[in-house]
C-alpha positions as CSV (number, residue, x, y, z in Angstrom):
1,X,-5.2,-24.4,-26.8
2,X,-4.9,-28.1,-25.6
3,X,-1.2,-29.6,-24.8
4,X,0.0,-32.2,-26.6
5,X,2.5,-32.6,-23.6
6,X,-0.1,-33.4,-20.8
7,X,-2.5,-34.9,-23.0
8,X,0.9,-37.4,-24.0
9,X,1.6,-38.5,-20.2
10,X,0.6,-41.6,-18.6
11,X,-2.0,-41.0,-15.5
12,X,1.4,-41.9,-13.3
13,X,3.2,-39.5,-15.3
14,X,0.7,-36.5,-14.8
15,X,0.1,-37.0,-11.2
16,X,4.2,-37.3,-10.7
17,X,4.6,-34.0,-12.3
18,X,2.0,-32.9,-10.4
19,X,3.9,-33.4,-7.8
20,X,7.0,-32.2,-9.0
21,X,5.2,-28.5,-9.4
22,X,3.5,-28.4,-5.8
23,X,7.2,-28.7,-4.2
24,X,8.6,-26.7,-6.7
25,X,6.1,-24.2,-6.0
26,X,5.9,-24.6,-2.0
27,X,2.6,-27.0,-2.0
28,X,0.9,-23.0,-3.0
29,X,-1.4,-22.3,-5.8
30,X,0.2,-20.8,-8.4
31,X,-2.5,-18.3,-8.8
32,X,-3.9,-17.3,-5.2
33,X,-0.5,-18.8,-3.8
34,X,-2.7,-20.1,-1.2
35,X,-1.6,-23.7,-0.1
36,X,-2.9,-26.7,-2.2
37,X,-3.9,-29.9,-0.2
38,X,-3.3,-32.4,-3.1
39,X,-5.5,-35.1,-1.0
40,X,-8.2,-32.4,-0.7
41,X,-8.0,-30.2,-3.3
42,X,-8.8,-30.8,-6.8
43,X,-5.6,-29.3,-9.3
44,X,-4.7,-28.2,-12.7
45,X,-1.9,-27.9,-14.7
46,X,-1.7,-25.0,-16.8
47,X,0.5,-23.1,-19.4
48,X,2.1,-19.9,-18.0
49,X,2.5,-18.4,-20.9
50,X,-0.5,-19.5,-23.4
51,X,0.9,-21.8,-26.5
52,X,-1.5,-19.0,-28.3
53,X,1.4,-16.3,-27.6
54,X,4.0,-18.5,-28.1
55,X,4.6,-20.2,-24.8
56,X,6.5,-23.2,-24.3
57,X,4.3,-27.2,-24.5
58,X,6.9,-27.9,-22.1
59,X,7.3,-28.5,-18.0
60,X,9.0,-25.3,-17.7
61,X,6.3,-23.1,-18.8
62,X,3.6,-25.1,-16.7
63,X,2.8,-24.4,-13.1
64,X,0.2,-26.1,-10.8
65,X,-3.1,-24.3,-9.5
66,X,-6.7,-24.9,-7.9
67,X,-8.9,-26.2,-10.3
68,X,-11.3,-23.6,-9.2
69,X,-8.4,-20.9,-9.5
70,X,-8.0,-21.8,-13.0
71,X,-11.6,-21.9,-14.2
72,X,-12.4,-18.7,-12.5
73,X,-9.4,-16.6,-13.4
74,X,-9.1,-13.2,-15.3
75,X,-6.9,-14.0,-18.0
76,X,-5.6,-16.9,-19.9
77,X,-2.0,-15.8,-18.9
78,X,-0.8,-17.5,-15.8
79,X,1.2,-15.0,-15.2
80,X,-1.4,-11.9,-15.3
81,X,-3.6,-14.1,-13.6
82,X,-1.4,-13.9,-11.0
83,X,-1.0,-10.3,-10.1
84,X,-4.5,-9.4,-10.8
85,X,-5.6,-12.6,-8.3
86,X,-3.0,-10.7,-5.9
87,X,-4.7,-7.2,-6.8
88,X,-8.4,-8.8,-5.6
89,X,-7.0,-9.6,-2.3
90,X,-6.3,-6.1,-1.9
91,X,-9.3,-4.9,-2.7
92,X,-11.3,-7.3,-1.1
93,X,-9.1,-6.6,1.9
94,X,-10.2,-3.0,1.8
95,X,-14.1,-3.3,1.0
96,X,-14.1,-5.6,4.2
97,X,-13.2,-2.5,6.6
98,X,-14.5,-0.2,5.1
99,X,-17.3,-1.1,1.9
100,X,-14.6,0.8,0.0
101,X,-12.6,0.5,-3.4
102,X,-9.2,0.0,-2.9
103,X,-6.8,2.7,-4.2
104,X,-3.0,3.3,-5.2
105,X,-2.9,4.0,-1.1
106,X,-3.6,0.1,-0.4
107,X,-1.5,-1.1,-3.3
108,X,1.4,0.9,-1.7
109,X,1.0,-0.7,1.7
110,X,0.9,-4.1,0.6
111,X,4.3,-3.3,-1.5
112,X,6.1,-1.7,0.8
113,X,5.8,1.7,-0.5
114,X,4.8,5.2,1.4
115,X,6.8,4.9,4.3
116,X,9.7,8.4,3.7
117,X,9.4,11.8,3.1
118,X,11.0,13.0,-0.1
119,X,14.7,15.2,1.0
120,X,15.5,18.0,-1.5
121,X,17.1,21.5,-1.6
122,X,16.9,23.7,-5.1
123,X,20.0,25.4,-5.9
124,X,20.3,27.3,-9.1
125,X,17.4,26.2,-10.6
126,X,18.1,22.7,-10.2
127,X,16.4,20.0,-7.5
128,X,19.1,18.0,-5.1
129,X,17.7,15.1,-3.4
130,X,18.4,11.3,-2.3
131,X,16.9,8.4,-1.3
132,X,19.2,7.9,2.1
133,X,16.4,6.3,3.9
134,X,16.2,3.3,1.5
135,X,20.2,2.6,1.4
136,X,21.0,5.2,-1.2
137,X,23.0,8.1,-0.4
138,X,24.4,9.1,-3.6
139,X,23.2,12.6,-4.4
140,X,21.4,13.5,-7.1
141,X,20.3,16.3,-9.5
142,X,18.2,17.4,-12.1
143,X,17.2,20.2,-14.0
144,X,13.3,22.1,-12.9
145,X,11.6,23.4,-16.1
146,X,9.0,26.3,-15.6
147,X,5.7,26.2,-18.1
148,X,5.5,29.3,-19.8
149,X,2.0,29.9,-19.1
150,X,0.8,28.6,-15.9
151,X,4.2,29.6,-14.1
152,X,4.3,26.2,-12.5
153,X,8.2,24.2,-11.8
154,X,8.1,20.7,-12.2
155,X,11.0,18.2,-13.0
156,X,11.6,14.5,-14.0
157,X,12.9,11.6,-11.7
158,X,12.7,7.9,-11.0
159,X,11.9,7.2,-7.4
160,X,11.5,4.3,-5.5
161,X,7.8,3.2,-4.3
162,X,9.1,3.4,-0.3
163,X,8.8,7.3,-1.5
164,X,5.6,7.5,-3.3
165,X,2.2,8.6,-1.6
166,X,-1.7,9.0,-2.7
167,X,-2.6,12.5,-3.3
168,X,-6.5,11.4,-1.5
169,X,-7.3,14.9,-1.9
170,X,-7.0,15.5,-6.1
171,X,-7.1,12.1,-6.7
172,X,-9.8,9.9,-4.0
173,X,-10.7,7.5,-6.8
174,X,-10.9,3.8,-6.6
175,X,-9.0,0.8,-9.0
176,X,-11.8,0.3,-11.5
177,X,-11.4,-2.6,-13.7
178,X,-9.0,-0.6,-16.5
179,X,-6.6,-2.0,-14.4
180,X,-6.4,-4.9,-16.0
181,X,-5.9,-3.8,-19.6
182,X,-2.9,-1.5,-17.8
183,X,-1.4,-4.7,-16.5
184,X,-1.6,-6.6,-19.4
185,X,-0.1,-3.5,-21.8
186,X,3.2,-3.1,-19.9
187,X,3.8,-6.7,-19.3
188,X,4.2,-6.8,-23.5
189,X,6.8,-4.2,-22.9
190,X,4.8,-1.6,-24.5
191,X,5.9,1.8,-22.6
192,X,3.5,4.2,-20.8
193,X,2.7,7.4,-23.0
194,X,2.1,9.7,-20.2
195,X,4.4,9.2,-17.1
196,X,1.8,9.7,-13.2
197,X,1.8,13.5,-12.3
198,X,2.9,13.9,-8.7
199,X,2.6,16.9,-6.5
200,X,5.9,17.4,-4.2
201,X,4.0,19.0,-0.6
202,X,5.0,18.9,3.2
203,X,7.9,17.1,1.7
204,X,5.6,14.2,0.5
205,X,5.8,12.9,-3.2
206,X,1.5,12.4,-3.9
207,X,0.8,10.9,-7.0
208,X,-2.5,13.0,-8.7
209,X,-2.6,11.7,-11.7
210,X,-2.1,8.7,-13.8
211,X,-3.0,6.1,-10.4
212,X,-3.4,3.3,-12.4
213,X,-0.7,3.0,-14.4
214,X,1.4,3.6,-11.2
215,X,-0.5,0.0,-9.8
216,X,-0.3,-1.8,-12.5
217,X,3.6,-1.0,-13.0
218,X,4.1,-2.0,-9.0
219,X,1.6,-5.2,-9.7
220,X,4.6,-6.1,-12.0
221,X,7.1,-6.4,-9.7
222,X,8.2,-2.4,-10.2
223,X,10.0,-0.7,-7.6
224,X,11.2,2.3,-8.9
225,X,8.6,5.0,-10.7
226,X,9.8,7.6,-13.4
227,X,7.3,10.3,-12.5
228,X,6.7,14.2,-13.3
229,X,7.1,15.9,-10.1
230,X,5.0,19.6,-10.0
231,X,7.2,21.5,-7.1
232,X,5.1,23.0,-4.5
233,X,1.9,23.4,-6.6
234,X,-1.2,25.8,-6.4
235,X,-3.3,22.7,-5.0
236,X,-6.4,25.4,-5.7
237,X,-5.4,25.5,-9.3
238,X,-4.5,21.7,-9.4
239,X,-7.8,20.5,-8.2
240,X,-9.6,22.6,-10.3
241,X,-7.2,22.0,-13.5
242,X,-8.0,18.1,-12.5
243,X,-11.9,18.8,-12.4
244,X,-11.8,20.8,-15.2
245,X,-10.1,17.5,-17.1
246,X,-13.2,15.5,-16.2
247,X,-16.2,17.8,-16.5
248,X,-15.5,20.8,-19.4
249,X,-12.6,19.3,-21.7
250,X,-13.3,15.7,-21.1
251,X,-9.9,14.5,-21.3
252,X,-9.9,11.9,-18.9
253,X,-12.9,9.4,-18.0
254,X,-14.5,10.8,-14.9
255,X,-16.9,9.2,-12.9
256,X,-19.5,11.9,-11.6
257,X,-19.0,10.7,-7.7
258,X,-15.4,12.0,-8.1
259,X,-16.3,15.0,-9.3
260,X,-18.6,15.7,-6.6
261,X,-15.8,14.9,-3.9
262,X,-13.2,17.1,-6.0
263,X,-16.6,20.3,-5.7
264,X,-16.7,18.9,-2.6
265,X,-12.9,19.8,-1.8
266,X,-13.2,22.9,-3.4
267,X,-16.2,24.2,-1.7
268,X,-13.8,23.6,1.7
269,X,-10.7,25.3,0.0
270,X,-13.3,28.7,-0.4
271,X,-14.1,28.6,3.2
272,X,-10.7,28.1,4.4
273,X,-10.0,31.1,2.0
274,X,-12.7,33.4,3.3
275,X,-12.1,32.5,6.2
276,X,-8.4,33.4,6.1
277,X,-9.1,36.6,4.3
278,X,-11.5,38.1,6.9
279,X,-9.2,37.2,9.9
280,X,-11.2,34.3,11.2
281,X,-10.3,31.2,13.1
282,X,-10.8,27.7,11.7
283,X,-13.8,27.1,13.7
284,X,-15.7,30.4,13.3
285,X,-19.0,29.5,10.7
286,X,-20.5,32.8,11.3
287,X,-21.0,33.8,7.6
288,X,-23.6,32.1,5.3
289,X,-23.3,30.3,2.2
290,X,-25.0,33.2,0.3
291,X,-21.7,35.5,1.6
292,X,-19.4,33.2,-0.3
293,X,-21.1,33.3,-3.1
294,X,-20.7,37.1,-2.9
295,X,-17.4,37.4,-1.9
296,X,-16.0,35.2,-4.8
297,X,-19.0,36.8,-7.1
298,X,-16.6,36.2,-10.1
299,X,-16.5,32.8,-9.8
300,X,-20.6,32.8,-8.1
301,X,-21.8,30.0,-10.7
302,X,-18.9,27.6,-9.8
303,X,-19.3,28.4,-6.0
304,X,-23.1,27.4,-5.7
305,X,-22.1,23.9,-8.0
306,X,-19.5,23.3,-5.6
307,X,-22.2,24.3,-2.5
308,X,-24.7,21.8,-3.8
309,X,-21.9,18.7,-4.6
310,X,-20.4,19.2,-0.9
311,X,-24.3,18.3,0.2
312,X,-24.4,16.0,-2.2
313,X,-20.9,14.2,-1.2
314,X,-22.3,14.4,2.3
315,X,-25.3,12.7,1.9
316,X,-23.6,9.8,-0.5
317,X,-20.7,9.4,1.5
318,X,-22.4,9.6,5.2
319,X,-21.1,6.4,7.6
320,X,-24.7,5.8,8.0
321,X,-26.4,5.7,4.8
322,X,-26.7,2.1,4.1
323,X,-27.5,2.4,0.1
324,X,-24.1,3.0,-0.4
325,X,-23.0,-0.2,-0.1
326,X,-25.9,-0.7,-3.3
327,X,-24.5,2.2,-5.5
328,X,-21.8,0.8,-8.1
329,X,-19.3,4.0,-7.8
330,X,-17.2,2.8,-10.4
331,X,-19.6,2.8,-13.5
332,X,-18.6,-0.7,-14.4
333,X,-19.1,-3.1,-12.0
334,X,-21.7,-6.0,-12.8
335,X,-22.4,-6.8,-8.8
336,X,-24.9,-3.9,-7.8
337,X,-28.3,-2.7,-8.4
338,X,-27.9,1.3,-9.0
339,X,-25.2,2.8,-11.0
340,X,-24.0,6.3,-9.7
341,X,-25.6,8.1,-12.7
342,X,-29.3,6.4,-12.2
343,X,-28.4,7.4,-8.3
344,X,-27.5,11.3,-9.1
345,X,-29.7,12.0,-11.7
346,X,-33.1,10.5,-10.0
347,X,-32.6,10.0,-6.0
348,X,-30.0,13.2,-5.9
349,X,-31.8,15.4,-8.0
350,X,-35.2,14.9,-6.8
351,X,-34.1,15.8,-3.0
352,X,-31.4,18.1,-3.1
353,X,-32.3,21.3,-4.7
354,X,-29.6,22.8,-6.9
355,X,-30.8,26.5,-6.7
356,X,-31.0,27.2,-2.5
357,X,-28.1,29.1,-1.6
358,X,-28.8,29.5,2.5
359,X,-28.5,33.2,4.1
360,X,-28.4,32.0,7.6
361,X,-24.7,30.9,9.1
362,X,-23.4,28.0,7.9
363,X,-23.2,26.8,11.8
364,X,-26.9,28.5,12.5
365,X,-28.2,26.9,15.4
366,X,-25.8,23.8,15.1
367,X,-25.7,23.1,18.7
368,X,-29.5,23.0,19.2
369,X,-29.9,20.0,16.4
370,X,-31.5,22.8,14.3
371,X,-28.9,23.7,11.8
372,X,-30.9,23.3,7.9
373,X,-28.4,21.7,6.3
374,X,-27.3,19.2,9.2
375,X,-31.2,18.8,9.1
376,X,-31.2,18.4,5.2
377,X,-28.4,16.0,5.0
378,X,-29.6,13.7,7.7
379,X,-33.1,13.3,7.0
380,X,-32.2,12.5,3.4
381,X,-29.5,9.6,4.9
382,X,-32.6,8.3,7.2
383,X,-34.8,8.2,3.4
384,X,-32.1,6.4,1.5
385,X,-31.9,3.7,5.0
386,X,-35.2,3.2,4.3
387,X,-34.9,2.2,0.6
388,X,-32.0,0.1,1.7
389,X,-33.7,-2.0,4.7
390,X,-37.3,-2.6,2.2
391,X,-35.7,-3.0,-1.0
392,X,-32.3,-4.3,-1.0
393,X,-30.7,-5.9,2.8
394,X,-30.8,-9.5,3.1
395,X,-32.9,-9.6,-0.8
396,X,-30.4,-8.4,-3.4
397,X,-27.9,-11.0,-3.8
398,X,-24.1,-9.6,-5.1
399,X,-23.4,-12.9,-6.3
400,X,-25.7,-13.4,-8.3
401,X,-25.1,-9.1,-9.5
402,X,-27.2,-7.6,-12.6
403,X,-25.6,-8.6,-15.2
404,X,-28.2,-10.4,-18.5
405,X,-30.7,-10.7,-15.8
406,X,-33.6,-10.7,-17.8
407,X,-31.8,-13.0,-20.2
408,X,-31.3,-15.6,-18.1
409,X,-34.8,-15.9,-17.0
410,X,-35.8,-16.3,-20.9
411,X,-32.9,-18.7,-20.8
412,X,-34.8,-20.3,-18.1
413,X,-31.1,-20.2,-16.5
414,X,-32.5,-18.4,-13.2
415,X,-33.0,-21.0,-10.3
416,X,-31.0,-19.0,-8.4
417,X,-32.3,-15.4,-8.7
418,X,-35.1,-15.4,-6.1
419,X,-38.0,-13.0,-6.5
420,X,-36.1,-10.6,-3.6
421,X,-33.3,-9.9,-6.3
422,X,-35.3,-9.4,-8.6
423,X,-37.5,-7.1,-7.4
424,X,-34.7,-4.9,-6.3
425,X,-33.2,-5.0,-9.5
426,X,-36.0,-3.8,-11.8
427,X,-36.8,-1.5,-9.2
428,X,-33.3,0.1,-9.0
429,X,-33.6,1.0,-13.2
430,X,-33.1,4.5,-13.7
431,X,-36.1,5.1,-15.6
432,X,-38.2,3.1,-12.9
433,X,-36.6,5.4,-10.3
434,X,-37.6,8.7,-11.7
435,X,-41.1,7.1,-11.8
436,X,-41.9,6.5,-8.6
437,X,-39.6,8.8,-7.0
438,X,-42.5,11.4,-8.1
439,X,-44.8,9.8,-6.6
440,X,-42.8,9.5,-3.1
441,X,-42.4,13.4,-3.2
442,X,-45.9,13.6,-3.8
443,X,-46.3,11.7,-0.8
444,X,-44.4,14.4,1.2
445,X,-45.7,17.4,-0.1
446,X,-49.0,16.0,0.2
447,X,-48.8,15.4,4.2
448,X,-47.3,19.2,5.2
449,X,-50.2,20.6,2.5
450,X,-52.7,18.5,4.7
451,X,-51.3,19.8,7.8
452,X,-51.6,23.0,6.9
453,X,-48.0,24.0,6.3
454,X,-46.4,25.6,3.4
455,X,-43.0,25.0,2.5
456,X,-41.4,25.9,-0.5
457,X,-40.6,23.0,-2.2
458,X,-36.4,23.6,-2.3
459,X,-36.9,23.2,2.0
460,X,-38.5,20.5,2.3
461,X,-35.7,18.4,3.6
462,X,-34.6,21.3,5.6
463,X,-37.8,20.7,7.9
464,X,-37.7,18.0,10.7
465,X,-40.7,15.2,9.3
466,X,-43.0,14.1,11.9
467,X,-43.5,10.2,13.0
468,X,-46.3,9.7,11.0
469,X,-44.6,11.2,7.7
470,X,-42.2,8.8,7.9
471,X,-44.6,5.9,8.4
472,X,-46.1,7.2,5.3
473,X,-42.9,7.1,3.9
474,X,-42.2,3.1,5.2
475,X,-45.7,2.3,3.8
476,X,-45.3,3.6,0.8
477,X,-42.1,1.6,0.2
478,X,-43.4,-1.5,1.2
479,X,-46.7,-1.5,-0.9
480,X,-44.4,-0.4,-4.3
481,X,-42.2,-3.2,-3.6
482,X,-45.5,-5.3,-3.5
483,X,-46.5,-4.9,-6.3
484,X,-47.0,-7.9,-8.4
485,X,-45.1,-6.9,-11.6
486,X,-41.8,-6.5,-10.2
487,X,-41.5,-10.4,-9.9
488,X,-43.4,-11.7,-13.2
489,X,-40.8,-13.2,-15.1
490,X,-43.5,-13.5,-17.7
491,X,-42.7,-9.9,-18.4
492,X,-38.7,-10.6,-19.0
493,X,-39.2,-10.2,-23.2
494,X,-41.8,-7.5,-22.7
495,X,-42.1,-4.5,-20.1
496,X,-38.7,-5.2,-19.0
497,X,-36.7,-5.7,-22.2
498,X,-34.1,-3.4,-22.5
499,X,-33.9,0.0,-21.5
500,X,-36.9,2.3,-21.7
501,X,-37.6,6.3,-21.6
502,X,-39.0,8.2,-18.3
503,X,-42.3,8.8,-20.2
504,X,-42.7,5.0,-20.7
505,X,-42.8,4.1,-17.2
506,X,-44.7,7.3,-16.3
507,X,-47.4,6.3,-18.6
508,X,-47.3,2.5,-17.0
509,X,-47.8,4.3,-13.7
510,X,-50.4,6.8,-14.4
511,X,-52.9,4.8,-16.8
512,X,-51.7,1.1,-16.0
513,X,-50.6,0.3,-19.1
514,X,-47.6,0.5,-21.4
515,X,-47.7,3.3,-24.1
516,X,-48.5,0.2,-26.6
517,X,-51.8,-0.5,-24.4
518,X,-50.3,-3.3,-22.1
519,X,-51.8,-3.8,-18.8
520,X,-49.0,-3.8,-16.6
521,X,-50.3,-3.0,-13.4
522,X,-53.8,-3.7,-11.8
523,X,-55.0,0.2,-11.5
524,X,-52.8,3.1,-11.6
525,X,-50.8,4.0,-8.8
526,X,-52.5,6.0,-6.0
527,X,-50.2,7.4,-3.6
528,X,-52.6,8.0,-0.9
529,X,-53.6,4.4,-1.2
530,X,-49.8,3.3,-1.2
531,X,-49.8,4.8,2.1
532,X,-51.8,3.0,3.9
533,X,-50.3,-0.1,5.9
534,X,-51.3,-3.4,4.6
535,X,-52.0,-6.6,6.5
């Protein structure tokens, strides 16, 4: 909504309360609150609070930002701008050392918060405690409540954020962009409905639950959190309680890469137990996974899920693997090529095998380089570097992201999106993926059948590939992303409009044509033609 205030001033007038808002504001942006250069940098006035929610037309609700600040910010409240402008410095922070979302962890640091330990005694059924570390010493108390069915004590207490922790292991997700909403809900002064769950361990309060509307309350300028403390929990119990939340009662919104780190951490939690049940030492591997499986045989069908996630996290999560950085972990995001669903359901599932429980040791022949899932896990890392370095490095653009892709080029609105980025794009669709995947695992299985090897098709990963299968391999890669229809922008508001079913882009690969009869590509593919180096 325009201001009849600013649009009233004289030029003279405008630029001298310009200047009255850069000194009243420290010559900084009131947005990035990164310093404005009024000779250099081109400004804007804006409303704080918009007129649209009843905000003031006057110089008291107006503050002074970069023009570029202003066009490009999150909200049309000055105010929420603010913090989430603040929030994206955090999280950009954190993906610089480490290509990694920025958790409740970070937002702590930056506040202050997570520096003590949390000082109790229980006495009569009641918790004692104070804050002594942050100037309060009064002493206080509060009733502990057991649930009647799970046995567990918790209680209810405000505590300041210099006490507060991130429980990583229950809780390793990310900010996603809900944040937002969060932030904008308890600036109205609408309460939260369900106070953050935290655990009370090795004297550490770790928030598990309810991360985000623990940020968005600090973003706000809140330094004190009234939280449910659980008392010296089952963690076992917790995690699972937590997983269980995501997966089979879908009450909270899970992304599937949490829930293979939270299989991942229970798959550790078994050893650890076994391990501690048959009187062995942290280091000793000397059972198999199969033994596990036994030993907890009622819980087998959970035990080999958490077996094949903990490979699964491995793989995704390994320093080295370079697609990462190409995965959007969140679900939401607009910047990168392949969602975490397309990635587990057609790169995951066509090379890690969900049935092969091992009957070796789980550290068989690990110093000789030999070990099968070491073996397994890397070679899988070195085919997903591969994908990264021919498909995606230096081509796929996170500026320019996926979103309306196609649209644009039928908007003729894509000077910018070189043929690079969009190859990698349509080739990261999940239906595209599961097509040609197949024909990359026919490339394998084809080179150990012509060698005279056979493998069962569960182990193939598990056996070291030769020089010239991962030529093959290169080759192959390079000649699919050569392939002329993957930059035809011609095809925009046909073969590539909208989302489309395995079996249409098997058929396109098999016959050459689109179900309807389209000729799409030249001949079908041939995978011992793709891999054959070309000039």
């Amino acid at each position: 909504m325009a201001s009849k205030y600013l649009s009233g001033l004289s030029k003279a007038n405008y630029d001298f309360l310009t200047e009255k808002l850069w000194d009243i504001q420290n010559h900084k942006c009131f947005i990035c609150e990164e310093e404005i250069d009024l000779t250099l940098n081109t400004t804007n006035i804006d409303h704080i609070i918009p007129l649209a929610i009843k905000g003031k037309d006057d110089e008291e609700n107006f503050a002074l930002t970069h023009e570029s600040c202003n066009k490009s910010k999150q909200d049309a409240n000055l105010k929420i701008a603010k913090v989430l402008a603040k929030l994206k410095k955090i999280q950009d922070n954190v993906y610089s050392q480490g290509n990694k979302a920025a958790s409740l962890k970070d937002v702590l640091n930056y506040y202050g918060g997570a520096k003590f330990d949390f000082k109790y005694t229980i006495e009569n059924g009641n918790l004692k405690y104070s804050f002594s570390e942050n100037g309060d010493n009064k002493i206080y108390t509060t009733n502990i409540f057991e649930d009647n069915l799970s046995k567990e004590k918790s209680c209810f207490i405000e505590v300041p954020i210099e006490y507060i922790h991130h429980d990583e292991i229950i809780n390793p997700r990310g900010i996603n962009s809900s944040i937002s909403m969060l932030v904008k809900e308890f600036d109205k002064g609408n309460p939260q409905l369900h106070l953050s769950l935290v655990r009370l361990q090795d004297g550490k309060l770790r928030v598990f639950d309810g991360q985000h509307k623990a940020v968005a309350q600090i973003l706000l300028g809140t330094r004190k959190l009234v939280v449910r403390i659980l008392i010296n929990p089952n963690i076992d119990r917790l995690i699972e309680t937590n997983t269980n939340a995501g997966s089979t009662l879908r009450q909270i919104a899970f992304d599937k890469s949490i829930m293979r780190q939270l299989n991942n951490t229970l798959y550790s939690e078994r050893v650890k137990k076994y391990q501690h049940e048959h009187s062995l030492k942290e280091d000793d591997f000397s059972f198999s996974e199969q033994q596990i499986v036994d030993y907890f045989k009622g819980d087998g069908v959970n035990i080999k899920k958490y077996i094949t996630d903990a490979i699964k996290h491995s793989i995704t999560y390994a320093e080295d693997n370079k697609l990462k950085d190409y995965i959007d972990f969140e679900g939401k995001a607009k910047d990168l090529p392949i969602s975490y669903s397309a990635f587990d359901k057609t790169i995951l599932s066509s090379f890690v095998s969900t049935k092969l429980i091992l009957k070796t040791p789980i550290d068989f022949k690990t110093d000789e380089g030999l070990n099968p899932r070491e073996i397994e896990i890397n070679q899988i890392v070195n085919l997903l570097n591969i994908f990264a370095d021919k498909i995606y490095i230096n081509k796929f653009d996170p500026d320019i992201g996926v979103s309306r892709i196609e649209q644009k080029i039928l908007d003729k609105k894509d000077s910018n999106i070189t043929d690079e980025h969009l190859i990698a794009f349509r080739i990261s669709k999940e239906e595209i993926l599961h097509g040609w995947l197949q024909y990359l695992n026919m490339v394998i299985k084809a080179y150990f059948t012509n060698m005279g090897k056979i493998i069962v098709d569960d182990e193939i990963f598990q056996t070291p590939f030769d020089k010239q299968l991962w030529l093959n391999i290169e080759n192959f890669i390079e000649n699919l992303y050569r392939l002329p229809l993957w930059k035809d922008r011609g095809m925009s508001n046909t073969i590539f409009a909208g989302k489309n079913t395995y079996d249409y882009w098997e058929t396109i690969f098999k016959t050459a044509k689109s179900p309807d009869g389209a000729q799409v590509l030249a001949k079908p593919l041939n995978f011992m033609e793709m891999i054959k180096p070309k000039p």
